[in-house]
N, C-alpha and C positions, 0 to 999 in steps of 0.2 A: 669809273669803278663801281658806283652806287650802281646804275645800270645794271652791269656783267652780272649784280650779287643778284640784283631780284630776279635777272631771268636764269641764272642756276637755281633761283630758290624755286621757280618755278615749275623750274623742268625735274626738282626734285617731288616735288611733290605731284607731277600729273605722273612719273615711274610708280608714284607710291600706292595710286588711284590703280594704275594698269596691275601693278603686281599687288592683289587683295590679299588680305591676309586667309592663310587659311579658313578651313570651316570649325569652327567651334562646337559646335552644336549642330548630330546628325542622328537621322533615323532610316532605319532601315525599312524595307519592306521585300518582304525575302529570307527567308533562310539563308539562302549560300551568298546571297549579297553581303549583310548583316555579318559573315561569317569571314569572307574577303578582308572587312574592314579592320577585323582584329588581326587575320593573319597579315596585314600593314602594321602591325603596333600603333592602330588610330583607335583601338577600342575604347579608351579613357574620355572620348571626344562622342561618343552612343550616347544619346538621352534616351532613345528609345525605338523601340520594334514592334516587327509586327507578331503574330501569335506561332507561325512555321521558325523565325527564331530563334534556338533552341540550346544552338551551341557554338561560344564554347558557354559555359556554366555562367558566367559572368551576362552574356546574353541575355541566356533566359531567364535572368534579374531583373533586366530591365522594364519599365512601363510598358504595355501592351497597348496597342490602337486597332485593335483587331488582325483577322487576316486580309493577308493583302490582298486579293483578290475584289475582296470587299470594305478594303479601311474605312476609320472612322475619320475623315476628315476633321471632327471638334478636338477630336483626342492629340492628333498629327497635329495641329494649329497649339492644343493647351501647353505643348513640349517647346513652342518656341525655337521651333529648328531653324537653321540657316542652311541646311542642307540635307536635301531628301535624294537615297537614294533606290531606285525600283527597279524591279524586277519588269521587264513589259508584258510581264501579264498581271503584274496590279493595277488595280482601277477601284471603280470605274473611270474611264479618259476625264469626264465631266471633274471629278474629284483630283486628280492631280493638276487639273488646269487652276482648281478652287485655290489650290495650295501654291499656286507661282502668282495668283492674285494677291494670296496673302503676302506675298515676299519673300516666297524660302525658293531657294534654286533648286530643280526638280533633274534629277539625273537618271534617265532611263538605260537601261541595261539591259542587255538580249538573254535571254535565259533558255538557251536549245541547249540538246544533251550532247553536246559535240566538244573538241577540245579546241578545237577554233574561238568557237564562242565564250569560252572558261577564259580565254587566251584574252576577250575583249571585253569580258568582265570584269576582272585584274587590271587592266591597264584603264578601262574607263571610271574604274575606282579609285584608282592610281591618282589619273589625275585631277578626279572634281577635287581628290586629297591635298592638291599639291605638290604628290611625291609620285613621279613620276618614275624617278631610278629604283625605286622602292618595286616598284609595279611589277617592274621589268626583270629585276633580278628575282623574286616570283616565279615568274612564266619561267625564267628559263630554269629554275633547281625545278620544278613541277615538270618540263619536259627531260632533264636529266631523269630525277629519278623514273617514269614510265618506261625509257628509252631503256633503262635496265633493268625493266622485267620480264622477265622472258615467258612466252606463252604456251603452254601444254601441248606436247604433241599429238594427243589426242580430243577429239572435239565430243565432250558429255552430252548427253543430250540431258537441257534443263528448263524446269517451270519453275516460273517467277510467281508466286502468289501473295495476294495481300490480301486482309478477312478483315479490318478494322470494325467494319462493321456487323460480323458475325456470318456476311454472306462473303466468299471466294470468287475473286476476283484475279484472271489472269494477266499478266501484260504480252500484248504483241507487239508486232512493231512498232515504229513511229512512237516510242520510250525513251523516257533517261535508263529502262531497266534492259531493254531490249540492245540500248550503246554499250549499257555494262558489260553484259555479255558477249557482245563483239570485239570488244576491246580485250577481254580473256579468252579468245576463242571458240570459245560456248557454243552451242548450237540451240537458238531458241526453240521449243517445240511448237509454239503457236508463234511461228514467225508471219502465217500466212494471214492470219489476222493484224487488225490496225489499234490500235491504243488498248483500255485495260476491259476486257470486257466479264461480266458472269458467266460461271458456266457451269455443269453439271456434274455432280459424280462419277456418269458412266462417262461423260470426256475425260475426265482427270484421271480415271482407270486407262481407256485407251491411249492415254497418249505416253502411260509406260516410262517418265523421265529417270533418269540414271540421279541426276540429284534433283535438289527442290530448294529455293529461293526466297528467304520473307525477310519482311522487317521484325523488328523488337515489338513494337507495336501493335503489329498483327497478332504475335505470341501472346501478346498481355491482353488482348480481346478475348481469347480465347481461355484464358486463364493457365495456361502451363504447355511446353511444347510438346509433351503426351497429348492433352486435348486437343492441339492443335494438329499434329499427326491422327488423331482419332476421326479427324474429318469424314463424311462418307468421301470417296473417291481417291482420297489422297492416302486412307491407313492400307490399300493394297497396291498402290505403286511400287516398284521396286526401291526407289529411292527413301522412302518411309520405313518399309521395312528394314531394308540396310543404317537406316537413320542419317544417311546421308542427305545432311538438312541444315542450310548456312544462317544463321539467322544475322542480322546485320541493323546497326543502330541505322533508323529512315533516312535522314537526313546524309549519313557519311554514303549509307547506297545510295541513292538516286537525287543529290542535289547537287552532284556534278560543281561542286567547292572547291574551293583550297587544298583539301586533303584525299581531293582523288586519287595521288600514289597510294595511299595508305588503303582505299576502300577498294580497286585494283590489286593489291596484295594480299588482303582478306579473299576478298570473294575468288581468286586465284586459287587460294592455298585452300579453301575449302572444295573447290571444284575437283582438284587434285587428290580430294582426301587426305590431307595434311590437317586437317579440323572437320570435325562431325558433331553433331546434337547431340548434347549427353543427356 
């Protein structure tokens, strides 16, 4: 009998070994990663983020370690994570290898602007979580609600612009801004271009968009969305003029999160002229 007990006790205890207990202590790096974690109800379990982080509100409380592109590995270590998780395009590689030296399990994550990959985002959140049913029921109210938006009959023609830095910058293809608008129907005008490039006022005049596309962000560089329609090129598009002009928090547009029904039904309902710059 003495026997039988120690090796139940023992086979209790290498179960207990296999199944770890959750992660306690987690950092994000990433906005929509970061962002994931709260639409889990795992936000109370965040010490800390990186500086794209932003929302929900609670987030962008937290400690900063820089962006993630560039973390600060000291700052990522001062937090005492037991679980990192990244965006694959933070780095540098050298630096997340620094931090699975140090002891924290490092969980990379695909960040393309696809819904496939939001699909593997969630579920690979899911489970570094633990909760994997959690993950999954997720995905699918996220694929419910898209499946029931229905898309315009007619296809806008639309520029995407960002000016954060006071110069205009369009997106073309190969974007999280360029999936947006495919997903809405949209017709990009600088489709024939590849990622965000600058470009001129007499372009931004020729290419005549029906609407026009920006973040919060972009508006706030520019100090007010008059100034920001005041642009050379952009205050005689038709789309300016009409003010038909969506402006959209950065992150809900183009970080391809959690609450992509939601930024799908925004930029939808502005395309359609159901919402315009006031």
């Amino acid at each position: 009998m003495n026997i039988l007990r120690t090796a139940l006790c023992g086979l209790t205890l290498a179960t207990g070994i296999a199944h770890a207990a959750p992660p306690a202590r987690i950092i994000g790096l990433g906005g929509p990663v970061t962002e994931i974690v709260y639409a889990l109800d795992a936000g109370d379990r965040m010490v800390g983020a990186d500086a794209s982080s932003i929302y929900p509100t609670a987030a962008a409380k937290l400690p900063k370690v820089g962006y993630y592109r560039a973390f600060s590995v000291e700052g990522v270590a001062s937090l005492k994570p037991d679980l990192v998780l990244a965006s694959d395009q933070s780095g540098p590689p050298q630096a997340l290898e620094q931090l699975r030296r140090l002891g924290s399990k490092v969980v990379i994550l695909p960040s393309a602007p696809t819904i496939e990959a939001l699909d593997q985002r969630i579920i690979g959140v899911a489970e570094a979580l633990g909760d994997a049913a959690r993950g999954k029921a997720l995905v699918d109210r996220i694929h419910t609600e898209l499946a029931a938006i229905k898309p315009p009959a007619q296809h806008p023609r639309v520029l995407l612009v960002s000016s954060h830095t006071g110069k205009l910058e369009a997106a073309g293809d190969d974007t999280a801004a360029a999936a947006m608008l495919r997903i809405v129907g949209a017709t990009n005008v600088l489709a024939s271009q590849t990622g965000y490039k600058p470009f001129s006022a007499e372009a931004a005049a020729a290419l005549r968009p029906d609407v026009i596309v920006t973040t919060t962000m972009s508006v706030a560089a520019s100090g007010s969305i008059d100034a920001f329609l005041a642009q050379p090129g952009l205050a005689v598009t038709p789309a300016a003029k009409a003010r038909r002009v969506i402006v959209m928090d950065d992150l809900l547009l183009l970080g391809f999160g959690p609450r992509l029904p939601e930024a799908v039904r925004q930029l939808e309902a502005g395309i359609t002229g159901k919402t315009a710059a006031r």
